[in-house]
C-alpha positions in Angstrom: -90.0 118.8 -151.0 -92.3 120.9 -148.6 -93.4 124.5 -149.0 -93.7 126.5 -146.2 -94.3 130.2 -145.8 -91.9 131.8 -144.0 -91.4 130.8 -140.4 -91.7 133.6 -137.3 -94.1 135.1 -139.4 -98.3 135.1 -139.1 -98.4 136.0 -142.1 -95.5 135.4 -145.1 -93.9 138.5 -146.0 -90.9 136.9 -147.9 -91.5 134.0 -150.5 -92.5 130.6 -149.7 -89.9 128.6 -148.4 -88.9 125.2 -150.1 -87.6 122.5 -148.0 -85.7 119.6 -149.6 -84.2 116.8 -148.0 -80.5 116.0 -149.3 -78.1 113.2 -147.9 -79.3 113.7 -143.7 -80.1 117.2 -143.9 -83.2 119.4 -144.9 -82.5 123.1 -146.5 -84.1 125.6 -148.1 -83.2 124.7 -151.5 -83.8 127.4 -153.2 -82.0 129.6 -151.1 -78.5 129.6 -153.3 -76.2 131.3 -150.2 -77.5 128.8 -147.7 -77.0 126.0 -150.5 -73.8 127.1 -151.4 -72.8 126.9 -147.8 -74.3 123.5 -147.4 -72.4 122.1 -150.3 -69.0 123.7 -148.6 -69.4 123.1 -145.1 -71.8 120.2 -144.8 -72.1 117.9 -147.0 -69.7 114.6 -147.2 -69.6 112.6 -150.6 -68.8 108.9 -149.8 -68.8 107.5 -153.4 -67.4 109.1 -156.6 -70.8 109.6 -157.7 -71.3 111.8 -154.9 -68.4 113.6 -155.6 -69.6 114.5 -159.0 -73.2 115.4 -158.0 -71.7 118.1 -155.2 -68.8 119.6 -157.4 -71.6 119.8 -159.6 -74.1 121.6 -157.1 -71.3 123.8 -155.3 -70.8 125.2 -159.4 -74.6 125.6 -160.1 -75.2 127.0 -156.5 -73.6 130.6 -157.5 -76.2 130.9 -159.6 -79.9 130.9 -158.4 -81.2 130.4 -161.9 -79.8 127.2 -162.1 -80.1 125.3 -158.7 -81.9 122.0 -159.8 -84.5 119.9 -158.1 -82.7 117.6 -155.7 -83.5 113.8 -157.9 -84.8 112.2 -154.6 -87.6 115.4 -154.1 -90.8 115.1 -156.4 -93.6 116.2 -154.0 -94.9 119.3 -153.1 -96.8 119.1 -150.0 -99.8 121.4 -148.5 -97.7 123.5 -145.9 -101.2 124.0 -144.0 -101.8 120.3 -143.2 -101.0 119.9 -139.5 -99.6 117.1 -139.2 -97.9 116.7 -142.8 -99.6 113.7 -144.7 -99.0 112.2 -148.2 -102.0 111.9 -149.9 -103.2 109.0 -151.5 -102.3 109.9 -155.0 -98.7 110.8 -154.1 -97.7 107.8 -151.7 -96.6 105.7 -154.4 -94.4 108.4 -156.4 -92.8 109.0 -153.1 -92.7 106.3 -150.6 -88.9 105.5 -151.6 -87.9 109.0 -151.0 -89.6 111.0 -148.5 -90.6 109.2 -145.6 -93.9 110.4 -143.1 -91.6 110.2 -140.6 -89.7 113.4 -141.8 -92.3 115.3 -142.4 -93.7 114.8 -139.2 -90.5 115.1 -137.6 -89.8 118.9 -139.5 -93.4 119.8 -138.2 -92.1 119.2 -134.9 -88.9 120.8 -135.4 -90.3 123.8 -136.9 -92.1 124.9 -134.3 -89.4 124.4 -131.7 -87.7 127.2 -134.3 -90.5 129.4 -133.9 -91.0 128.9 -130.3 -88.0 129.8 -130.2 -87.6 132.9 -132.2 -90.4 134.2 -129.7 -88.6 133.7 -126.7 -85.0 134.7 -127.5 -84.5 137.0 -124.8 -82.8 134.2 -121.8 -81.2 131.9 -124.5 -78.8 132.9 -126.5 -75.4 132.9 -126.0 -73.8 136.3 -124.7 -72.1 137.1 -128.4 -74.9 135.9 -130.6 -77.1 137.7 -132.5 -80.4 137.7 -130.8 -82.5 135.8 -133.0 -86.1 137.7 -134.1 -89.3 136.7 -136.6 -87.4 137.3 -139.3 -85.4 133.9 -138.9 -87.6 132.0 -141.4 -84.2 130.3 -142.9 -82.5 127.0 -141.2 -81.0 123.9 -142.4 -81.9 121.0 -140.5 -79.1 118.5 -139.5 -80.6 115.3 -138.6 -78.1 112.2 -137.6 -79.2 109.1 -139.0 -77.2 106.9 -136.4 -78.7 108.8 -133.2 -82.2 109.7 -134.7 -83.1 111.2 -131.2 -80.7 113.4 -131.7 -81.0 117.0 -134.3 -79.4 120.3 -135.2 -81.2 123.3 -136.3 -78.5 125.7 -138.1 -80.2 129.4 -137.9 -79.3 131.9 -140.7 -80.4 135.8 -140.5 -82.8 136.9 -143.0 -79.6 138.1 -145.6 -76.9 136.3 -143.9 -74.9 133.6 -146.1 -73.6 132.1 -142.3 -75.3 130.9 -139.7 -75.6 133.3 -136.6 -76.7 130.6 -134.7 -76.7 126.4 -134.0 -80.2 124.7 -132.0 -79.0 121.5 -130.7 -82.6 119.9 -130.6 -82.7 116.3 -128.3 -85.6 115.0 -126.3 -85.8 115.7 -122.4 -84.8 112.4 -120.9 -82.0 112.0 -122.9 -79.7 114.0 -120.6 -77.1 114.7 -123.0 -77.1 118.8 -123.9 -77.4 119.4 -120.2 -73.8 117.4 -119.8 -72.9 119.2 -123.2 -73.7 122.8 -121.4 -72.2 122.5 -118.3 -68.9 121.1 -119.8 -68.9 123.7 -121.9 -69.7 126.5 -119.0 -66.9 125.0 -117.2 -64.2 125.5 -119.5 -64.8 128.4 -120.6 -64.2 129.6 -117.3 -60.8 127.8 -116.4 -59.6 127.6 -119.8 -56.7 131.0 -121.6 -58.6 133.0 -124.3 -57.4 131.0 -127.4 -58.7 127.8 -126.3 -62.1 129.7 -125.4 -62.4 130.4 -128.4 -61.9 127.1 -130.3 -65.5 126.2 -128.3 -68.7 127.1 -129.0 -70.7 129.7 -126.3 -74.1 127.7 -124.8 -76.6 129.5 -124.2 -79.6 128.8 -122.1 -81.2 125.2 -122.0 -85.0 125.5 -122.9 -87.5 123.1 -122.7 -90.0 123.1 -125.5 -92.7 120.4 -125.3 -91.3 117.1 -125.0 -87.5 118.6 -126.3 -84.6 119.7 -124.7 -83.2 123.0 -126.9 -79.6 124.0 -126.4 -78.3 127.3 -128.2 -74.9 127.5 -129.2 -72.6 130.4 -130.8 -71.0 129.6 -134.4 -67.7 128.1 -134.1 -66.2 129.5 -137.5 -64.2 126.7 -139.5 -64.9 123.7 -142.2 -65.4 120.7 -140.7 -62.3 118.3 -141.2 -64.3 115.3 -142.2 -66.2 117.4 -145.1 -62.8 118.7 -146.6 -61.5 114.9 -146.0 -64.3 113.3 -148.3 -64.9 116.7 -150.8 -61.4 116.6 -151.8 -60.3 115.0 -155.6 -56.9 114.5 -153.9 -57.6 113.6 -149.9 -54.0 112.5 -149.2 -52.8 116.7 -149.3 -55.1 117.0 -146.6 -53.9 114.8 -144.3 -50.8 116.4 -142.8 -53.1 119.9 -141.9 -55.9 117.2 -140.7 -53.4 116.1 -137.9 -51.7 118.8 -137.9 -54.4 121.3 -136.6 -55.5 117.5 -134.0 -52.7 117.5 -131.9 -51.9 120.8 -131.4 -55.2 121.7 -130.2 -55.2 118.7 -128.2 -51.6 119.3 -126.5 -53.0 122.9 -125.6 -56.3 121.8 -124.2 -55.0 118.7 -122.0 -52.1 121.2 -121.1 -54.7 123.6 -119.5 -56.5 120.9 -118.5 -53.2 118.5 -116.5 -54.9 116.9 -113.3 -53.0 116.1 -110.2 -53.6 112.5 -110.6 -51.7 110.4 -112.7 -52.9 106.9 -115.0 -53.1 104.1 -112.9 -52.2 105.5 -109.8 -54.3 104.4 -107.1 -54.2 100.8 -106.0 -57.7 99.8 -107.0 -57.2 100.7 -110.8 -54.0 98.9 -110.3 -55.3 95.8 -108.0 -58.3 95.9 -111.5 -55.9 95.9 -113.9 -53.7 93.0 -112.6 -56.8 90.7 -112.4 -57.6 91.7 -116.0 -54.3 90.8 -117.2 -54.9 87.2 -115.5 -58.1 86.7 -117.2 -55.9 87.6 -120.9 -53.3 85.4 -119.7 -55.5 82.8 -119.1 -57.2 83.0 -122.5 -53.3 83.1 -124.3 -53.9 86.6 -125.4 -50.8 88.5 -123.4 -48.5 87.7 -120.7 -49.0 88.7 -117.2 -45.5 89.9 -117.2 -46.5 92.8 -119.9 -49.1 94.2 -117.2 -46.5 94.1 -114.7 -43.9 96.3 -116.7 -46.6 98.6 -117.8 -47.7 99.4 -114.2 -43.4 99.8 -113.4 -43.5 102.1 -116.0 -46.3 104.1 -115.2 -45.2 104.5 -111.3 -41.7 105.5 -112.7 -43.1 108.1 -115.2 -46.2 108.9 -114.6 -48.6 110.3 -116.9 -50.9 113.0 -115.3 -54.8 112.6 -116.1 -56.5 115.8 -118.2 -60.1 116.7 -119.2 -61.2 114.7 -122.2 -63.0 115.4 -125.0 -64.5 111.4 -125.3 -65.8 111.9 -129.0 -63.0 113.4 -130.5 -62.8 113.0 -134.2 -61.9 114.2 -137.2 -66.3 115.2 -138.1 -65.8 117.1 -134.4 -62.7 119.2 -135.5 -62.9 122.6 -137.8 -60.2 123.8 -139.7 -59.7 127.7 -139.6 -59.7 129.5 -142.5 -56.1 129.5 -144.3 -57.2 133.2 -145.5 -58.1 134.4 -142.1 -57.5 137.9 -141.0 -54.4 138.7 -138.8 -55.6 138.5 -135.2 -57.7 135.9 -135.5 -57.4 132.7 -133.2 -55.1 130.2 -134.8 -56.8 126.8 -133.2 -59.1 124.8 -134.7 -62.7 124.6 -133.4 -63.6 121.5 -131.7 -67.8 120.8 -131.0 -69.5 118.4 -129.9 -68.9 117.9 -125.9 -71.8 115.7 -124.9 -69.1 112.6 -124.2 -66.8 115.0 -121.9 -65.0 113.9 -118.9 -63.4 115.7 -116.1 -60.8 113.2 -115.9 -59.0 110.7 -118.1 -56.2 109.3 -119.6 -54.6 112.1 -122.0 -54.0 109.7 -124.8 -57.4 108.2 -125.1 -58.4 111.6 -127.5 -55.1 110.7 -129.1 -55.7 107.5 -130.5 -59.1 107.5 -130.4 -58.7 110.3 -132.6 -56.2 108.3 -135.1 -57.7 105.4 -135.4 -61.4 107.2 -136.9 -59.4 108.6 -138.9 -58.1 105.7 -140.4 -61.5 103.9 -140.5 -63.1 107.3 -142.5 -60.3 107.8 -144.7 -61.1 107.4 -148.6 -58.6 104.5 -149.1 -59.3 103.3 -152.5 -61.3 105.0 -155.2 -62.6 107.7 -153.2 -64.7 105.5 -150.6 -63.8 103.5 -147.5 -62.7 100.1 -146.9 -63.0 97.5 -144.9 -62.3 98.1 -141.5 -59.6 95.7 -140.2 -58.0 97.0 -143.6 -58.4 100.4 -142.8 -56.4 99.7 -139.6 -53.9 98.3 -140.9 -52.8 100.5 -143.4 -53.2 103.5 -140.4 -50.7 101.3 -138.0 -49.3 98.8 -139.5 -48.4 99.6 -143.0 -45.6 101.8 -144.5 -47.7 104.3 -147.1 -48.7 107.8 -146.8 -51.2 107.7 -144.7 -49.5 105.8 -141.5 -46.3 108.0 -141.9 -48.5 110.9 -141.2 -49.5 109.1 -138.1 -46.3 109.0 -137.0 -45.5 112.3 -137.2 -49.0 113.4 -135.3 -47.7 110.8 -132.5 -44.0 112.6 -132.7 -45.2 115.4 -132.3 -47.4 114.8 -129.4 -44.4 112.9 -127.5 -42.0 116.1 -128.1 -44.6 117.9 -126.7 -45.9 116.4 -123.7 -42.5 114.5 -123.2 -44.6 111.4 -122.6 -41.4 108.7 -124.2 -42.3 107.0 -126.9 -42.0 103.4 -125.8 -44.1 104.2 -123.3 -47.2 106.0 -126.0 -46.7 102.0 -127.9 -47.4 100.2 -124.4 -50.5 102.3 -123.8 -51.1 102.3 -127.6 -51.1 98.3 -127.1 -53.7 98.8 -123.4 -55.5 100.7 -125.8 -56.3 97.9 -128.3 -56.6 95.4 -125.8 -59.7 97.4 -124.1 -61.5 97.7 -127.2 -60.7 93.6 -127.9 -62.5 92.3 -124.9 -66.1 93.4 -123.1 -64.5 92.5 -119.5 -62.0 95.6 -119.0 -61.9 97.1 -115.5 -64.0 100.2 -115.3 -61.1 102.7 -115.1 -60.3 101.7 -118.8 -63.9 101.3 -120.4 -63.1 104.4 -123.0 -65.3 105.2 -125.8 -65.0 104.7 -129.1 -67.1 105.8 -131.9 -66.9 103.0 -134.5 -68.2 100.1 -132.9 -66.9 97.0 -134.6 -66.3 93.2 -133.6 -64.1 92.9 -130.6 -62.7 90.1 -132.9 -61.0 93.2 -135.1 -60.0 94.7 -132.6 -57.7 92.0 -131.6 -57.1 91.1 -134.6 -55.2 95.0 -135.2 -53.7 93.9 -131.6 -51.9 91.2 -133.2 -50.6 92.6 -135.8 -49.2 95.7 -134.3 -47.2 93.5 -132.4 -46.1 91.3 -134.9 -45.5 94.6 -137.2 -41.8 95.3 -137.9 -43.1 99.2 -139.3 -45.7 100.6 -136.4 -46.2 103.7 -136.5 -46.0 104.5 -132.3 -42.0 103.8 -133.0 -41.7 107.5 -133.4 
């Protein structure tokens, strides 16, 4: 727990602010309308324990009276010490909870925040509120996976919603600059409703030895958090897809290149000598590449902007009580992985199978992976019917046939099984696991007599 006096401010004129650290996010946590839209909209329970602790905060959070301490929090730190240290007498009681690394880290981060709030005139985006010094109140977003990586959510000074999102990575990364000009491009080729599923950028600041990117709120709940929040997950799976392929079928719609998959000879010439190199090693016939590439030439499958991270932590839901009017899309964020051109159902599956792999299968928490798979393609249960009918309705759709979505469903597996794919097929995929399960799913989709690409 740090307290700070409020930030943009010389001097505090509101009360001290307390930062506490819960789960992979900092937050003023005695701020009940910012903790209350934390608990909604941000945090993710894994375990049942977690379940009970956030029900249990989201009820307490309505009123400010009785907000608890966060357990892992027991330090109250001198907010004038530049750089943040421990002292010697707390290090012990909190070595297992806070780390020096955060402290030093929200230093950092809060005066990019201020720095900020100072110069606000070039970089924010055209319908956001122009921040001022009175934006002393932001939650901290910090991903544990990509620690270069952070986002500073920006509340007005009696807002309960954020006006305003920092994405905070260092300069040589490279990655908001991508994010930006994707997002610049669309907007200006893309029809008003998908424009408004993205998020505005503003204009990309350096600040010391960090890149600052300024986006516009996307309004929506974040798929993922309603996913793991939810006492009874499998009701939300049908919206969850639902809400996918529909905004995906409009965007790659807009989007429809004049190129088609495997349609020049050097993908094609790549792709043969692949399928030699799987033969060889007994994993597929030669003949299988060699009807897939007939296939393609006879009905070919047009290439479309991609998403390349597009997953169900990436998608928000709109609001089931919004006003008439409104925009009917879900917001999708995220767009540092975009690309101009690929295959249109790499977002497809890519999407389908995190799904799988997040989905609370058994006693509200994950299992393993292969497992996880399975029961997405391979088994008949709730979850892999509702596959089918997100892959149904893409085929009606797009009119790509359906025997043709399970032979690129099966390409699709077989990339992520081997390291040696041509270049033209190296897709991303968020969950890196062991090739070994990946061909291991390969195997068994063929061998299934349920799948659920027999739509």
């Amino acid at each position: 727990m740090i307290t700070t006096p409020a930030q943009g401010h010389p001097d505090p004129i509101a009360p001290p602010t307390t930062l506490g650290r819960v789960a992979r996010s900092w937050l003023p946590i005695e701020d009940r309308s910012i903790v209350h839209f934390f608990n909604r909209n941000l945090y993710y329970p894994h375990r049942l324990r977690e379940r009970l602790t956030a029900s249990a905060r989201r009820m307490v959070s309505l009123n400010g009276a009785l907000l608890p301490q966060p357990p892992d929090l027991t330090a109250v730190l001198d907010p004038a010490a530049a750089p943040v240290r421990l002292s010697s007498a707390d290090s012990d009681r909190v070595e297992s909870h806070v780390k020096e690394s955060d402290l030093l880290l929200l230093e950092r981060v809060r005066e990019v925040v201020r720095d900020f709030a100072d110069h606000p005139i070039l970089s924010v985006p055209e319908n956001a509120p122009s921040p001022g010094n009175d934006r002393e109140r932001w939650i901290l977003i910090k991903d544990d996976s990509r620690t270069d990586r952070m986002i500073a959510l920006l509340f007005a000074l009696d807002g309960n919603r954020p006006s305003l999102a920092l994405k905070i990575a260092p300069t040589d990364v490279g990655s908001l600059t991508r994010e930006r000009d994707a997002l610049l491009l669309l907007r200006s080729t893309l029809p008003e409703d998908l424009v408004a599923s993205l998020p505005q950028p503003g204009a990309l600041k350096q600040i010391g030895e960090w890149q600052v990117l300024p986006l516009s709120i996307v309004e929506g709940r974040p798929a993922y958090v309603e996913m793991l929040s939810s006492w009874q997950p499998r009701r939300t799976v049908a919206r969850h897809l639902q809400c996918a392929v529909q905004w995906l079928v409009r965007f790659q719609r807009e989007t429809c290149s004049d190129r088609a998959f495997l349609s020049r000879p050097d993908e094609q010439d790549a792709l043969m000598e692949w399928g030699r190199g799987l033969e060889a090693a007994g994993i597929e016939k030669l003949s299988w590449f060699e009807s897939l590439l007939v296939r393609c030439q006879k009905d070919p499958i047009p290439l479309c902007a991609g998403h390349g991270d597009f997953w169900v932590r990436n998608l928000l839901l709109p609001d089931e009580r919004r006003q008439p009017g409104l925009p009917l899309l879900p917001g999708v964020i995220d767009w540092e992985s975009f690309r101009p051109q690929q295959g249109p159902f790499v977002d497809l599956f890519h999407f389908a199978l995190t799904y799988g792999l997040n989905y609370p299968w058994a006693r509200y928490r994950r299992i393993e992976p292969l497992e996880a798979l399975h029961g997405t393609f391979v088994d008949n249960n709730h979850l892999s019917r509702e596959i089918s009918h997100f892959f149904s309705y893409y085929c009606n759709r797009t009119g790509v046939e359906p025997d043709q979505l399970r032979s690129l469903f099966r390409l699709y597996l077989l990339r992520l099984s081997t390291r040696d794919a041509p270049n033209s097929l190296k897709w991303s995929i968020r969950p890196h696991l062991d090739p070994n399960t990946w061909l291991e799913l390969y195997n068994r989709v063929r061998r299934a007599r349920f799948m659920v690409v027999d739509v």
